[in-house]
C-alpha positions as CSV (number, residue, x, y, z in Angstrom):
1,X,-143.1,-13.0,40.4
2,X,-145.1,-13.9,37.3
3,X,-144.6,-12.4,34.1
4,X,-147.4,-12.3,32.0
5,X,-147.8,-10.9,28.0
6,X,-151.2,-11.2,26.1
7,X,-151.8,-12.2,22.6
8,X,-154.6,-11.0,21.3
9,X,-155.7,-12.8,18.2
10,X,-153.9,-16.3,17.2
11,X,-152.7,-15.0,14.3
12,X,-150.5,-11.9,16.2
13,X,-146.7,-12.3,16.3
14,X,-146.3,-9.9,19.3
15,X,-147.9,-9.7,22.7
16,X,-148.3,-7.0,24.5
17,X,-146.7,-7.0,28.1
18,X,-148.9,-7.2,31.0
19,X,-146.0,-6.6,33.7
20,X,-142.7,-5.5,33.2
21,X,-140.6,-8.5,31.8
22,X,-136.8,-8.3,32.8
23,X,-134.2,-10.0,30.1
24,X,-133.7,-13.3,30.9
25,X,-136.9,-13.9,32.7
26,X,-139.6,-16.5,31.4
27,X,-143.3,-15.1,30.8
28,X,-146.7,-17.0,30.3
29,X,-148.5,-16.1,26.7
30,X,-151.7,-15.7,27.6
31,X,-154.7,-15.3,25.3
32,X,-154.9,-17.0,21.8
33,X,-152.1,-19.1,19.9
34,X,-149.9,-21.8,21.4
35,X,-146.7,-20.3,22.2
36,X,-147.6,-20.3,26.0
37,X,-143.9,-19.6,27.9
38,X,-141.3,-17.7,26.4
39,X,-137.7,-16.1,27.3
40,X,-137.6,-12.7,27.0
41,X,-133.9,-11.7,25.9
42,X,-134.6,-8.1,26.4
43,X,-136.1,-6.1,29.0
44,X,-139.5,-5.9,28.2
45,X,-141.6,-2.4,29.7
46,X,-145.6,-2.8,30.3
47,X,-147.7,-2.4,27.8
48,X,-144.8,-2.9,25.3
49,X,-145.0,-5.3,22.5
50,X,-142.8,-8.7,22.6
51,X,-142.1,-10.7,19.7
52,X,-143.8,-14.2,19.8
53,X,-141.2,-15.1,16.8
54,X,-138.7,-14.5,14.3
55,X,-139.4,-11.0,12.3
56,X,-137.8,-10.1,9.0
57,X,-136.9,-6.6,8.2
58,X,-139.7,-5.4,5.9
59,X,-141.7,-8.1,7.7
60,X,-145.5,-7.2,8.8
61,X,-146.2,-6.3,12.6
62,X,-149.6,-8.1,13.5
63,X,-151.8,-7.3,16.2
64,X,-155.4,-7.7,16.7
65,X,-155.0,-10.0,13.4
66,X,-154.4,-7.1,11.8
67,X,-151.1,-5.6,10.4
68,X,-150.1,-2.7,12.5
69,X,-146.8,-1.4,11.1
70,X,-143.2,-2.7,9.6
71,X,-139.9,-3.8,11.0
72,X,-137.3,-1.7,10.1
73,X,-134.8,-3.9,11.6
74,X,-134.7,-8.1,11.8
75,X,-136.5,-9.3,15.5
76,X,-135.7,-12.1,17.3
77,X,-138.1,-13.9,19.3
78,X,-138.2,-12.4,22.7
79,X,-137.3,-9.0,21.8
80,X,-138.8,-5.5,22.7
81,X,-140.6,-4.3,19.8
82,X,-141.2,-0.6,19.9
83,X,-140.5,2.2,17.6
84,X,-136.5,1.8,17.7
85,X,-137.5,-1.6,16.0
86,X,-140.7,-0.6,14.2
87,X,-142.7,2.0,11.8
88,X,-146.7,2.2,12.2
89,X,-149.0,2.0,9.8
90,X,-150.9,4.5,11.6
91,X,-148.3,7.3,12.8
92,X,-146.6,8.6,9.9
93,X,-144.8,10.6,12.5
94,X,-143.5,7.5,14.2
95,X,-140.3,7.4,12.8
96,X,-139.4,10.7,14.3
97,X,-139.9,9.9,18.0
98,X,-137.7,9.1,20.5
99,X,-137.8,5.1,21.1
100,X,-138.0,5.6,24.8
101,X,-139.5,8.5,25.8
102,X,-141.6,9.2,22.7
103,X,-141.0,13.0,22.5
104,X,-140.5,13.9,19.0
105,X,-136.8,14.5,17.2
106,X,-138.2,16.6,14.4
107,X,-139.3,19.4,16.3
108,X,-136.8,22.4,18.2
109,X,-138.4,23.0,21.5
110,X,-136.6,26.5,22.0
């Protein structure tokens, strides 16, 4: 099987996963930039992000050329990037979802 991510503007550190990409499998980059295969070292869900590099803690998310939130933890290329790893810029809420499933951890469902 292929595994395929998509970068969408050169200047993006992540892609975003166009097929599920098991750890330890090689994907194609597609899109813009020049990292073009890659080793995921982490399952990888669709439509997830992957880091295309190295990522700092503190260190800006890009995506669309734009900066779409902050590592909270260091990234290593390859890795899942997803809230466990990440705060947006554009859900305050964010950091109160589960990582997986999404549901939120500040609210009692009773």
């Amino acid at each position: 099987m292929l595994y395929r991510a998509f970068r969408i503007n050169e200047s993006d550190n992540v892609a975003t996963a166009l097929t599920e990409i098991p750890k330890g499998m090689w994907c194609e980059i597609i899109g813009e930039g020049e990292l073009r295969v890659m080793e995921a070292v982490e399952d990888i869900p669709v439509g997830h992000k992957i880091a295309l590099r190295d990522i700092k803690k503190d260190e800006s998310i890009l995506k669309y050329g734009v900066v779409i939130g902050r590592a909270t933890a260091d990234i290593v290329l390859g890795s899942w990037i997803h809230l466990h790893v990440m705060r947006s810029n554009f859900d305050e809420r964010s950091s109160h979802l589960d990582a997986v499933t999404g549901a939120p951890n500040d609210i009692r469902y009773e």
